[in-house]
C-alpha positions in Angstrom: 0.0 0.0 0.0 1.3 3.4 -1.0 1.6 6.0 2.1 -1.2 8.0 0.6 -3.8 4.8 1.1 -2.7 4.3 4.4 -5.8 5.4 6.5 -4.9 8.2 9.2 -8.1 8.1 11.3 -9.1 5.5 13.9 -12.0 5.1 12.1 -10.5 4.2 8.6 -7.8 2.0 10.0 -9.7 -0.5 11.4 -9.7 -3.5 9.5 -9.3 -6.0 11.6 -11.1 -7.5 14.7 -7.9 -6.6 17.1 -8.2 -2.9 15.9 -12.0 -2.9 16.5 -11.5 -4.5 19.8 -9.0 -1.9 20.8 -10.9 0.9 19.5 -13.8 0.0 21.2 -12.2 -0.3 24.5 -10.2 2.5 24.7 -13.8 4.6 23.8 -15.4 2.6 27.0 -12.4 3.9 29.0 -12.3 7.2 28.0 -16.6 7.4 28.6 -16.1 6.1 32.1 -13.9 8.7 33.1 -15.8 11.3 31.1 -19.2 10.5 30.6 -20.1 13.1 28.8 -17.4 12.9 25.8 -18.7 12.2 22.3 -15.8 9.9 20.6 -14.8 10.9 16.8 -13.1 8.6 15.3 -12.3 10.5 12.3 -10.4 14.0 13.8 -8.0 14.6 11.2 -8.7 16.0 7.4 -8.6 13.6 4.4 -6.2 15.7 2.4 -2.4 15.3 1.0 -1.0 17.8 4.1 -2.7 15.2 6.5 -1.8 12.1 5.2 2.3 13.2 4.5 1.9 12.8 8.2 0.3 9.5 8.7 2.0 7.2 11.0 0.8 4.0 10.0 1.1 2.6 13.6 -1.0 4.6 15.0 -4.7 4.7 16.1 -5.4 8.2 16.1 -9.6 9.6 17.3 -10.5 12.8 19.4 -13.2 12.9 22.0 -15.2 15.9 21.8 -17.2 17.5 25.2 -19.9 19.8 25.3 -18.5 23.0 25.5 -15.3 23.5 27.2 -14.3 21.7 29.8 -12.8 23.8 32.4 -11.4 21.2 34.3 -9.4 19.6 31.5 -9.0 23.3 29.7 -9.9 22.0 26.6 -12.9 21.3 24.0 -11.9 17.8 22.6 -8.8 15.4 23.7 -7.2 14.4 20.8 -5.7 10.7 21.5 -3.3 9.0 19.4 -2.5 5.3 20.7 1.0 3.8 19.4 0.8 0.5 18.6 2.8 -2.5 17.0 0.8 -5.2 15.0 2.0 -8.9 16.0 1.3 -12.1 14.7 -0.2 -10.3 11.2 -2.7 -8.0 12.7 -4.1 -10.6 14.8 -2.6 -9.1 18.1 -1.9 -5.3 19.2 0.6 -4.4 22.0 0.7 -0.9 23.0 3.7 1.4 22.4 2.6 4.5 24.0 -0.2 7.0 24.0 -0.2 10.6 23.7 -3.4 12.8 24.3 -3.6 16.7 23.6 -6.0 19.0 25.2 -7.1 20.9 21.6 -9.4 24.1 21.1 -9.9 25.6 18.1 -7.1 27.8 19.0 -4.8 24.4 19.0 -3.0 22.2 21.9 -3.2 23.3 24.8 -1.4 20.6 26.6 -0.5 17.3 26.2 0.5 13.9 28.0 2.3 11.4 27.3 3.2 7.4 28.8 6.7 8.6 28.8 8.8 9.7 31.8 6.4 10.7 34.6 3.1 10.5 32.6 2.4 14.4 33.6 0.2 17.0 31.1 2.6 20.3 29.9 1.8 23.0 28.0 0.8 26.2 28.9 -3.0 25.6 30.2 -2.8 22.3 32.4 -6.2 20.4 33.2 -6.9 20.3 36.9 -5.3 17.6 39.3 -8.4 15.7 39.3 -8.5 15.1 35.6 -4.6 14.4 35.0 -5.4 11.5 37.2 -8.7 10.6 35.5 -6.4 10.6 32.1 -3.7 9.1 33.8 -6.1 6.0 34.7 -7.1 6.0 31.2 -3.7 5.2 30.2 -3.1 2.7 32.4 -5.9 0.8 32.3 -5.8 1.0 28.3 -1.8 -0.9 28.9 -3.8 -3.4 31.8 -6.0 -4.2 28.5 -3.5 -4.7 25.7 -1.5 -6.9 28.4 -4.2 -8.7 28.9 -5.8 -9.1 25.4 -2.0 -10.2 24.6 -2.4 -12.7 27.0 -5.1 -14.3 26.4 -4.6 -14.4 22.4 -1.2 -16.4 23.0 -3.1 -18.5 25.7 -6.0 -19.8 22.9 
């Protein structure tokens, strides 16, 4: 496949039942912690500037919240899950993850499952919600480890 047919959004990536499962989950995990998130699971335009950036390991969907969200100082959490196919596409293990707080005005902090796992930028969500996404992040590893697990168990 040439780079520019290589899908960029969550939603157009998913093409096989590991992808789907892992999509799925990580929306349940995000809407437990924020309930009131819609998930989008295309955020990024289909056009050449976009897709010259396509990672093609990556699952990449936004949440978006009604209005802004004070407490995470943002309008919609862009997440972009690393991941590494095994075993064909039959199995995903998680890299890392990196979320962005995002207005229309652009990031306005991000997180990553590097170093100390803590949100920087210049308008950091409350304490509250770094360990809401914090959880997030850790449960979504707790669920690759375990989907792992039990695909080389079968």
């Amino acid at each position: 496949m040439r780079n520019q047919e290589v899908a960029v959004n969550a939603g157009e990536s998913v093409q096989s039942v590991a992808r789907m499962r892992a999509l799925a989950s990580t929306i349940t995990l995000v809407r437990r912690q924020f309930p009131a998130a819609q998930a989008n699971l295309s955020p990024w335009r289909d056009d050449p500037q976009t897709r010259k950036w396509n990672e093609t390991e990556s699952l990449d969907l936004s949440f978006h919240f009604p209005g802004w969200s004070p407490r995470l100082e943002c309008r919609s959490l862009l997440m972009q899950l690393r991941i590494r196919a095994e075993r064909g596409d039959a199995q995903l293990r998680l890299l890392g993850v990196l979320m962005r707080g995002m207005t229309y005005d652009g990031e306005r902090w991000r997180l990553a499952t590097v170093g100390e796992w803590l949100p920087e930028g210049p308008h950091l969500p409350q304490q509250q919600q770094v360990r809401q996404l914090q959880q997030i992040c850790r449960e979504m590893f707790e669920l690759f480890d375990r989907d792992a697990a039990s695909d080389t168990a079968a």
